[in-house]
N, C-alpha and C positions, 0 to 999 in steps of 0.2 A: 556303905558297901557291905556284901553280905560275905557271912565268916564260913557260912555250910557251905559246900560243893550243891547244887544243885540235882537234883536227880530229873529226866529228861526221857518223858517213854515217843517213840517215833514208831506210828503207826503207819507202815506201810514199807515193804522194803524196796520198791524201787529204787529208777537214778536220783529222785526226789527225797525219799528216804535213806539212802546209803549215803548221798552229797550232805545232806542233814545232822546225818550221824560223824561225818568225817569232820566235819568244820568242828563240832561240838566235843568230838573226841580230841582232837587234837589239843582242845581249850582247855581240859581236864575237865570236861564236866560227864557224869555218870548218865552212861545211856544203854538203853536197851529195846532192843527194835520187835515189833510183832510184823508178822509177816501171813496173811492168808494162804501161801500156798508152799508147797513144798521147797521150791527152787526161791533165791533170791535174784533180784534184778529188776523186775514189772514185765513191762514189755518189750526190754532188753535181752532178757533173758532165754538163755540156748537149752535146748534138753535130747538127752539120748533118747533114740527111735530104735527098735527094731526092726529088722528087716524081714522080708517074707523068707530068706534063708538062715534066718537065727542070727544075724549079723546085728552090727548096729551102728548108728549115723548120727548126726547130730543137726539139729532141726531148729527152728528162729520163728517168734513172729512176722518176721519180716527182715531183709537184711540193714544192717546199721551205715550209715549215713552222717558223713561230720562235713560239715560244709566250713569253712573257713572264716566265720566269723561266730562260730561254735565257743568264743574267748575265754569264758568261763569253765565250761564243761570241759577244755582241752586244759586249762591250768588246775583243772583237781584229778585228771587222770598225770599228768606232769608229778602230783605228790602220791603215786602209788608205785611200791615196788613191786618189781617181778623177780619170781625165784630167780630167772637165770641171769638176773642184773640188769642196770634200767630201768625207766620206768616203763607203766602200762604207756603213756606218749609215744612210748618207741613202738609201739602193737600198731600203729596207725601208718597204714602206705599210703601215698598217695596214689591219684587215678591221672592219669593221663589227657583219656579221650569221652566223650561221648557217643554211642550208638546213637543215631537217632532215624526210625526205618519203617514205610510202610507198607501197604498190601499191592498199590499200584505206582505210585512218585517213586521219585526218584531218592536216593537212600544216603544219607551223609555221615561224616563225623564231624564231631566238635572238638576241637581242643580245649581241654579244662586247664592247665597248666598256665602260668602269666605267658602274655605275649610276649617274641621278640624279635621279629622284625615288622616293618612297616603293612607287611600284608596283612599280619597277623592281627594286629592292633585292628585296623582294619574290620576284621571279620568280629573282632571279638566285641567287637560295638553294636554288632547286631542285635536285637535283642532275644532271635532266638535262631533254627533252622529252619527256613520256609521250601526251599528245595528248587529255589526259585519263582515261587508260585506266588510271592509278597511282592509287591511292588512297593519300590521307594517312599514315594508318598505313603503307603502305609505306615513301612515301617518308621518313616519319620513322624507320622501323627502318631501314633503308639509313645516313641519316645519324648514327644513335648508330653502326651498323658504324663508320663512318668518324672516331669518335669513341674507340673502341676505339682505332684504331691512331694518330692522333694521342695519346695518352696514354701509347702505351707506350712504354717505353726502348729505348735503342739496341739492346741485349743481347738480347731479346724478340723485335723485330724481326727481328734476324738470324740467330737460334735457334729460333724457334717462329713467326711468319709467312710467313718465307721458307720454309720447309716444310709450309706450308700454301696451297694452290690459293685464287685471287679468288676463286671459284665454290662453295668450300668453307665460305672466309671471310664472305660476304654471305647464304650461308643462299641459294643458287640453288633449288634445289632442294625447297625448301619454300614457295617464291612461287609468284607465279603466273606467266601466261605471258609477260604485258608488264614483270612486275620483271626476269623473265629477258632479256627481249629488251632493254630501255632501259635498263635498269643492267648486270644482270652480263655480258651479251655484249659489251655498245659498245666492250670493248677490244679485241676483234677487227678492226674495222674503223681502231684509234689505232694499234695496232703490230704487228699481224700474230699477235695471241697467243689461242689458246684461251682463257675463263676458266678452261677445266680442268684446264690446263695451266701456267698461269699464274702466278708466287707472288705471294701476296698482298702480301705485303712492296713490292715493287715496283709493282703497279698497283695499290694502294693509296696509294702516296706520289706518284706520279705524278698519279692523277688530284686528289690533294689539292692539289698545285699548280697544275691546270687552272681550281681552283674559284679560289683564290687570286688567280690573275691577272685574273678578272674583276669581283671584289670589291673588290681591294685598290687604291685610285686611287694610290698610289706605285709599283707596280711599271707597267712597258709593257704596253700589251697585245698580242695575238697580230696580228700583221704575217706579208705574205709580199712577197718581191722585185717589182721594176718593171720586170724582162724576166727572158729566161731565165738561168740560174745563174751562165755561164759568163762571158757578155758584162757583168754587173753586177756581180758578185762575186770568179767564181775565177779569171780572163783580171788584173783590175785588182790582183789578189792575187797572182799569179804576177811582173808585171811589177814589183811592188814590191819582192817579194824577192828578184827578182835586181839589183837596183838597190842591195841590201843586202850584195851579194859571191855570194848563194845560186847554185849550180849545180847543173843539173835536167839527169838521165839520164834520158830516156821511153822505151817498148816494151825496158822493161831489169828483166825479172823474174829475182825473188832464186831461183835453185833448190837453194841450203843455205848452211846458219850454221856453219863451221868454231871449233872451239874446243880448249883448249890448255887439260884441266884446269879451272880454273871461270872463266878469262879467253875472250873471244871474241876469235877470232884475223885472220877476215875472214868473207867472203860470195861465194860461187860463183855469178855472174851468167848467164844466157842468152847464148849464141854464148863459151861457153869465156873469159869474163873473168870479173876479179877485183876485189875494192875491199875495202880496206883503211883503218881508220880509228884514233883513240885509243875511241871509243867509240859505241856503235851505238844508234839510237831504232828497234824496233820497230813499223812501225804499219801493218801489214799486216791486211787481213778474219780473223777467226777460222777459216776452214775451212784460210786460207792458213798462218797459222802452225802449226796443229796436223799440216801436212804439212812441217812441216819441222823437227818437237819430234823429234834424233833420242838416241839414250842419252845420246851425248856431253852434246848442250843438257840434257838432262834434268838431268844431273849439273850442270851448271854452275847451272844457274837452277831448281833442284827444283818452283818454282811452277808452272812451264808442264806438269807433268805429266800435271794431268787439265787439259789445254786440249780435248782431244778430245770429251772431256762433254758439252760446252758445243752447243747445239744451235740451229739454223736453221729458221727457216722462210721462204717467200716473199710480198715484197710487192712489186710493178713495178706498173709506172706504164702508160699509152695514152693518147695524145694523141687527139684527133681534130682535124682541120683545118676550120674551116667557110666557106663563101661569104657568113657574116652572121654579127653577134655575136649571141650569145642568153647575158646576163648570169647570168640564173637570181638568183643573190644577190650580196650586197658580200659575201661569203666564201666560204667553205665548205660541202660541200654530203655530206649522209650520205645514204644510200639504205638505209634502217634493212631491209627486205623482201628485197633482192638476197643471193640465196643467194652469190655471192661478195665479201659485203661491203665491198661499190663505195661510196668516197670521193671526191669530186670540188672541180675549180673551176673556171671560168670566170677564165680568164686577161686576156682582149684588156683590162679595165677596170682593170687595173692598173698592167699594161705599158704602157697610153697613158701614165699620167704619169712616163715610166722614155726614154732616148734612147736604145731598140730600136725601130725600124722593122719593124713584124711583116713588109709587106706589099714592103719594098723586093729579095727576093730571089726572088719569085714571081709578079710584074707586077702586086702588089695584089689577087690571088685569095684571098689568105686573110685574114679581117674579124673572126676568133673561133678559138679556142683553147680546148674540152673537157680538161682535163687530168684522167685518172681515175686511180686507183689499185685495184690488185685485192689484197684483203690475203687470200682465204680462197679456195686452190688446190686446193681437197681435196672441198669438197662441192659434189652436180652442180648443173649449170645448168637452165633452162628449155628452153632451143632441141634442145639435143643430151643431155639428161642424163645429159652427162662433168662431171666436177671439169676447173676447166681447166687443171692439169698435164697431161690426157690430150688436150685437146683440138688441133689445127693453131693456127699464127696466123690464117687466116682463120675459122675458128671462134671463137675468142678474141674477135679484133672484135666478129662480128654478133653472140656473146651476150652482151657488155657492152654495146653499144648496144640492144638489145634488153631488158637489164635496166633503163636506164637509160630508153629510152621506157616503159615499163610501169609506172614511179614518173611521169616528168614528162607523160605527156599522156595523163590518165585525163578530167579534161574537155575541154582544148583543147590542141592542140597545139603544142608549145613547141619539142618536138626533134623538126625533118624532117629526116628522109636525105635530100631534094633538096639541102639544106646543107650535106652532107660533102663534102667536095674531098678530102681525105685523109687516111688514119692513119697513126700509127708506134706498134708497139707495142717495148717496152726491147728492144733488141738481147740485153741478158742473158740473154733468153729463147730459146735455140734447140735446134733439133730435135737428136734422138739417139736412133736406134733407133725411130723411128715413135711416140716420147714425146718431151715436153718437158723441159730441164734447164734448169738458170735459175746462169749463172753469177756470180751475184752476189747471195746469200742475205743474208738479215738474221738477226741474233744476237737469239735470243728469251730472256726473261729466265724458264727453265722452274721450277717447286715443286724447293724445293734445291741449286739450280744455283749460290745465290755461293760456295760454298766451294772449285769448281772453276776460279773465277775469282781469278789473280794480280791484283798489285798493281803498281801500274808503273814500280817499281823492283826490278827482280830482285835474285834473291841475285849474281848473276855480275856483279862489280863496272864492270863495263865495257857494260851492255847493260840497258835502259829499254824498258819497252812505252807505245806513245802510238795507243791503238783501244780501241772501243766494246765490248769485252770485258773491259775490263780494270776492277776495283773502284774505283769513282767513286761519291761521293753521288751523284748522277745515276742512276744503276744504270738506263741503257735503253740500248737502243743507236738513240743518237742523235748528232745532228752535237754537240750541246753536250757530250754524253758523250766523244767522241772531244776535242773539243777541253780538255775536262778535263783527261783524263789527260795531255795533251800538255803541259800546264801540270806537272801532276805529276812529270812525266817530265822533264821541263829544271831542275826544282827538284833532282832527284835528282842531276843530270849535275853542276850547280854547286856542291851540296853536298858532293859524290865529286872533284872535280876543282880545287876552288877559286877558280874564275872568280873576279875580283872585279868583283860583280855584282848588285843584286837581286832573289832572286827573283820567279817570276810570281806575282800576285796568285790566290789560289782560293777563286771563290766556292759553298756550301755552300747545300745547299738551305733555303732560308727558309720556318720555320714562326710563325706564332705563339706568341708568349713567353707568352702566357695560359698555355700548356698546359706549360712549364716545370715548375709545383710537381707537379702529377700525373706527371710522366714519370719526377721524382724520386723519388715514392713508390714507381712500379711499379718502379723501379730495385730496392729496399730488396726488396720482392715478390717478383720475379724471383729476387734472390740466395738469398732465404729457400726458394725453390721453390714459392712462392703464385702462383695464377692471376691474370690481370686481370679486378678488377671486373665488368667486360661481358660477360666470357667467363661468369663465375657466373652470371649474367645470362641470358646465354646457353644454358647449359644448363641451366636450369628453364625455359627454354621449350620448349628441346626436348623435356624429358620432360613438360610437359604437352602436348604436342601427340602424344607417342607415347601416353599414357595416354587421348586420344580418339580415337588410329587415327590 
C-alpha cells in the first residue's frame, strides 16, 4: 500500500473530467484539472451572450437531456450541493410530454411520464409516433427486430451487430416510407447518427433503454435542468470541488503527452509550461486526443492507436430569444419533416421553477427561450439549398426558424418573428475559408467502430482515459458515457496505486432479466457459429420477398 497521497493532473475539464476529479477528490487524493478553454463544463457548458441592445443572455451548446437511465451521472449530481440547499439532483424537472410535428401529417404528443392506465400502457408500447401512417405489421416487425438484439449475447453484439448498420439491421430498406422515417431514421435527430451509418449494436441498445424508461415505473423519467447548465449544475459543481482541495487551470490546453518508455512522464501546456503528476486522467474530446496519439504514446498505451478511426459528426445547438413565451409542450419537441433534423424545447416553463432569472440581465425583454439543435449538417435546406456546414451564420438562423415555422404554423400561428429579440447560434460553429467548421464535434458511434475504441485504463501504467470515446456500456457519446468512464478510470488509479479507498460505484445498462435464459442460449449459438433465431427468421423473408421481386 502506498504511504504518499498521490498527485493526479485531469486533463480536460468537462462532465468526464469534473466526474474524474469528484471521485478522486472525495478519496483524498491531490488533483488539479487543465482545462482548454475559459469556461469549465466541455459541452455542457452555458455562456453569457450579448445582446444586439447591450443586454445579455445565456447561450448552450445544445440543450441538456437526462434520460432515465442516466444512473451514474444522476448519482454524482445527487453528491453536489447547491448554495440554496439540496442538491444539483434537485436542478432536474421532469418533462411530461413529447412534441412530435410535421410540415404536412398529422401532429401528436407523446407522453413521457410512466403509464397509468390501460390505454396508456398501450400506447406507450409503441415504438415510436407514426401519426397513423405505420401499420401494425410494421410496427410489430420493428419490435421482434428489437427482440433480436435483446436476446443476444454479449459476444454477438459486439462481433456481428456492431458491424452491422440500424438501417441494415431494421430491414430499412424494405419498409416503406414512414417505417423509414419514424423508426430507422429518428436516430438522426437523438445523436447525430445516420442509420447508415450507424451500428446497430449501439442504437439498438440505446433506444431499448428509451423504451425502458418510460415503461418501467422504478427507474426516473426523462428530466431536463431548471436554468441554464452552468448556473444550476456546472458553477455549483466546480465550487464544490474546489472546496474539496481541487485546483482548476482554465485557457491551459495540453499541446502533448511526454512519455519515458511505457511510463507518462508529464504534459507540455500552452504558453511553454509544464505539469507534472504521479498519474494522468485523460479526458479530453476525441478529435483532441487523437492529435496528440504520437509513437512514443502509441507505445506506451497501444490502445490509443486507432483513436484516429473513431469519427465525428455535428450536432449544435440555436437558441432563439423571444419577447413572449410560446411553450409549444412540457418537453420536447421533434420536427420529424426538417431536412436538418431539428430537435427542440421551450425552455422559459422550466427555468421558472429553477432560481435563474431569465429576464434580470436584459431589462425583462426576454419572456421565452427556443432552444434548438441541428443534428443533420450535410443535407440542403429549403431557403438556400445549402447543407448547413455550407451555409453563413445568418443563414443558419433564418432556415432553422423557417424550418421550424413550416412544422408549427400550418394552421395558426404559433411561432412569429415579431417575437424574436434574439439568437445565438454555438460559438463552436465558426467561419473558415468562406465554410463552416464546427470546433466541437460529437463522437458518433459509426458500423465497427468499438474495436477502435480503448478502455479506460491504459496499458501505460500511469495514464486513464475518462471521455465519451472510451468503451463504456453506455457506448454513446454522452454526458452519462463520459461520466462512466470517469468512474472507470479512478477505479483503475486506486487499483494501480493503492489508495485506501473504495471504489466508484458502476452502474451497467439495465435490461430485463426475462431475457436472461435466451441470451444464454444464443451465447452457446454464437460459440457454436449458429445464427440467432430471428436472423433465420429473417432470412426467409428475405428470400420470400426476393422470390416476388
Amino acid at each position: 500500500m502506498s504511504t504518499r497521497t498521490p498527485r493526479v493532473a485531469v486533463l480536460g475539464g468537462g462532465v468526464g473530467g469534473l466526474s474524474a476529479a469528484h471521485e478522486l477528490a472525495e478519496r483524498g487524493v491531490e488533483v488539479t484539472v487543465y482545462e482548454a478553454r475559459e469556461r469549465l463544463g466541455g459541452k455542457a457548458r452555458s455562456f453569457p451572450i450579448s445582446t444586439h441592445d447591450g443586454g445579455t443572455v445565456q447561450a448552450e451548446h445544445g440543450f441538456r437531456f437526462f434520460p432515465g437511465f442516466y444512473r451514474n451521472l444522476r448519482e454524482t449530481m445527487d453528491r453536489i450541493p447547491r448554495p440554496e440547499g439540496g442538491t444539483v439532483a434537485d436542478s432536474l424537472v421532469h418533462t411530461d410530454e413529447t412534441l412530435i410535428t410535421s410540415t404536412n401529417g398529422p401532429e401528436t404528443v407523446s407522453e413521457t411520464r410512466t403509464p397509468q392506465t390501460v390505454a396508456e400502457w398501450a400506447e406507450a408500447f409503441k415504438p415510436t409516433i407514426g401519426g397513423g401512417e405505420l401499420t401494425p405489421s410494421e410496427t410489430n416487425y420493428f419490435l421482434r427486430r428489437l427482440l433480436v438484439l435483446l436476446t443476444s449475447c454479449r459476444a454477438r453484439r459486439e462481433r456481428e451487430l456492431d458491424r452491422v448498420s440500424w438501417w441494415e439491421f431494421v430491414d430499412a430498406e424494405a419498409q416503406s416510407p414512414a417505417y423509414r422515417k419514424h423508426l430507422a431514421e429518428s436516430t438522426q435527430a437523438l445523436v447525430a447518427l445516420q442509420p447508415q451509418r450507424g451500428s446497430a449494436r449501439t442504437i439498438g441498445q440505446i433506444y431499448v433503454q428509451l423504451m425502458l424508461d418510460q415503461i418501467d415505473p422504478t427507474r426516473p423519467t426523462e428530466a431536463v435542468l431548471n436554468g441554464p447548465t452552468s448556473d444550476v449544475w456546472i458553477d455549483p459543481w466546480v465550487a464544490h470541488l474546489e472546496s474539496l482541495g481541487v485546483d482548476f487551470h482554465t485557457d491551459t490546453p495540453v499541446t502533448s503527452v511526454d512519455c519515458d518508455g511505457d511510463v507518462v512522464t508529464g504534459v507540455e501546456l500552452a504558453g511553454d509550461e509544464r505539469a507534472t503528476a504521479d498519474h494522468y486522467v485523460a479526458a479530453l474530446p476525441v478529435e483532441v486526443m487523437a492529435s496528440l496519439v504520437t509513437p512514443a504514446l502509441r507505445q506506451a498505451a497501444p490502445s490509443l492507436a486507432h483513436v484516429e478511426r473513431l469519427d465525428t459528426a455535428w450536432m449544435n445547438g440555436i437558441q432563439f430569444y423571444l419577447t413572449e413565451d410560446v411553450p409549444l409542450a412540457r418537453g420536447h419537441q421533434a420536427y420529424t419533416d426538417s431536412p436538418w433534423a431539428l430537435t427542440a424545447i421551450s425552455q422559459r416553463q422550466f427555468w421558472d421553477e429553477g432560481p435563474f432569472d431569465m429576464g434580470a440581465d436584459n431589462d425583462d425583454a426576454v419572456q421565452g427561450v427556443l432552444s434548438v439543435i441541428v443534428s443533420d449538417w450535410e443535407t440542403p435546406g429549403v431557403v438556400y439549398d445549402k447543407p448547413a456546414r455550407e451555409c453563413s451564420r445568418e443563414e443558419i438562423k433564418t432556415e432553422v426558424w423557417h424550418q421550424l415555422a413550416a412544422h408549427l404554423n400550418r394552421d395558426a400561428e404559433r411561432l412569429s418573428e415579431d417575437a424574436l429579440y434574439d439568437w445565438v447560434l454555438d460559438p463552436a460553429i465558426v467561419e473558415d475559408g468562406g465554410r463552416m467548421a464546427n470546433a466541437e464535434p460529437l463522437l458518433i458511434n459509426t458500423v465497427d467502430s468499438l474495436r477502435y475504441r480503448p478502455r479506460a485504463v491504459t496499458e501505460a501504467p500511469n495514464l486513464v482515459l475518462a471521455a465519451d470515446y472510451v468503451r463504456t456500456e453506455t457506448d454513446l457519446a454522452t454526458m452519462e458515457s463520459a461520466n462512466e468512464a470517469a468512474r472507470r478510470a479512478v477505479r483503475g488509479i486506486i487499483d494501480r496505486t493503492g489508495v485506501d479507498a473504495d471504489p466508484p460505484t458502476v452502474w451497467d445498462l439495465d435490461e430485463p432479466r426475462l431475457f436472461d435464459p435466451p441470451k444464454r442460449q444464443d451465447e452457446v449459438a454464437f460459440k457454436l457459429g449458429l445464427p440467432h433465431p430471428g436472423e433465420a427468421e429473417r432470412g426467409l423473408r428475405k428470400a420470400v420477398r426476393g422470390l416476388w421481386g
